[in-house]
C-alpha positions as CSV (number, residue, x, y, z in Angstrom):
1,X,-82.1,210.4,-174.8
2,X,-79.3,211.2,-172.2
3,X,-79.6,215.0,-171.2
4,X,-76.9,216.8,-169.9
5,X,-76.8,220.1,-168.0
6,X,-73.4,222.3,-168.0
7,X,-72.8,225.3,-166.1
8,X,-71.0,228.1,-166.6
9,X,-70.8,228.9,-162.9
10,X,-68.8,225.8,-162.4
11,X,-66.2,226.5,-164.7
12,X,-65.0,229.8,-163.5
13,X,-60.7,228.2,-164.4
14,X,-59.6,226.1,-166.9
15,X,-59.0,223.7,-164.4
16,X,-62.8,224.0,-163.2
17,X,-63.8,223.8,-166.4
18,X,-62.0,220.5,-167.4
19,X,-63.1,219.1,-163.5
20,X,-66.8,220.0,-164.6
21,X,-66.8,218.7,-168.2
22,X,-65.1,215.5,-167.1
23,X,-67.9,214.9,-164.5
24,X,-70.8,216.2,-166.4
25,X,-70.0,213.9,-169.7
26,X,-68.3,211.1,-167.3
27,X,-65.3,210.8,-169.9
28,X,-62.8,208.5,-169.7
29,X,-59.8,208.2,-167.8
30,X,-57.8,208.8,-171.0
31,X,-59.7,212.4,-171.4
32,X,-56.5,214.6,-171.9
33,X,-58.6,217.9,-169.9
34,X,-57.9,219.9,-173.4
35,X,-60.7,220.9,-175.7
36,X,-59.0,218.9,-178.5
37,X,-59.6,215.9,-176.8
38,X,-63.0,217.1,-175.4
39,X,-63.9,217.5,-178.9
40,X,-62.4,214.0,-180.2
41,X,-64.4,211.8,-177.1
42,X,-67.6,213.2,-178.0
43,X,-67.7,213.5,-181.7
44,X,-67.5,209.6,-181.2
45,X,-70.8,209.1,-179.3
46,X,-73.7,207.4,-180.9
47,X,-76.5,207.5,-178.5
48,X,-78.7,210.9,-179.0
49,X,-77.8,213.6,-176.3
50,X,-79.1,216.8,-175.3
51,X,-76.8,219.1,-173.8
52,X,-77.9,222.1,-171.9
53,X,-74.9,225.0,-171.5
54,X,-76.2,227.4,-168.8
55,X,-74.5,230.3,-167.5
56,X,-72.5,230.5,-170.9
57,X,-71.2,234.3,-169.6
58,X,-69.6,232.5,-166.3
59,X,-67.1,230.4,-168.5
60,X,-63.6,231.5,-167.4
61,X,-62.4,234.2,-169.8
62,X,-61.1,233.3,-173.3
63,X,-62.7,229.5,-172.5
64,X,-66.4,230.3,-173.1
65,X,-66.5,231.0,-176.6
66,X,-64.2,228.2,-177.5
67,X,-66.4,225.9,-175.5
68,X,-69.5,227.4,-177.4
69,X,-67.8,226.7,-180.5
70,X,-66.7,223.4,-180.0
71,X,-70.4,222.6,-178.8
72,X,-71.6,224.1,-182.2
73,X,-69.4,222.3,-184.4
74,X,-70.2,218.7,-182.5
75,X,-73.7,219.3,-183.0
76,X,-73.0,219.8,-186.7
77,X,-70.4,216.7,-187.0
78,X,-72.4,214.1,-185.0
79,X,-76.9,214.6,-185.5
80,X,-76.7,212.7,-182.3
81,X,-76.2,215.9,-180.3
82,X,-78.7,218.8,-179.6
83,X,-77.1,221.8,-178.0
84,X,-78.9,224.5,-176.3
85,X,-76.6,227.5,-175.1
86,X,-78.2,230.0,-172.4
87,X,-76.7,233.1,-170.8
């Protein structure tokens, strides 16, 4: 199982936040750095991953709770995802 850690503290912009995400889920060169296609890259995955949000409070105003969200709903979509959100 792939694990992947994201931190809030790293994502203190939208544009930090896209940089971040990009890096931590290595997405692909056609990523559009929106949560729409966030959300449409990773609901395709197959292989089982963990991902770790830490920091959640960090997240750069008005993107944290979407981000939570969308993390939420993947993990309800695709049972190849496990999320774990911590403050």
């Amino acid at each position: 199982m792939r694990e992947i850690v994201i931190d809030g503290k790293m994502m203190g912009s939208k544009e930090e936040m896209h940089d971040h995400l990009k890096s931590r889920f290595n997405l692909p060169y056609y990523y559009a750095r929106n949560l729409d296609s966030l959300y449409q890259i990773l609901l395709k995955e197959s292989d089982p991953i963990k991902v770790e949000l830490i920091n959640s409070g960090s997240i750069a105003l008005g993107y944290g709770d979407a981000l939570i969200l969308l993390l939420k709903d993947l993990a309800l979509k695709n049972s190849n995802y496990i999320i774990e959100i911590k403050d």
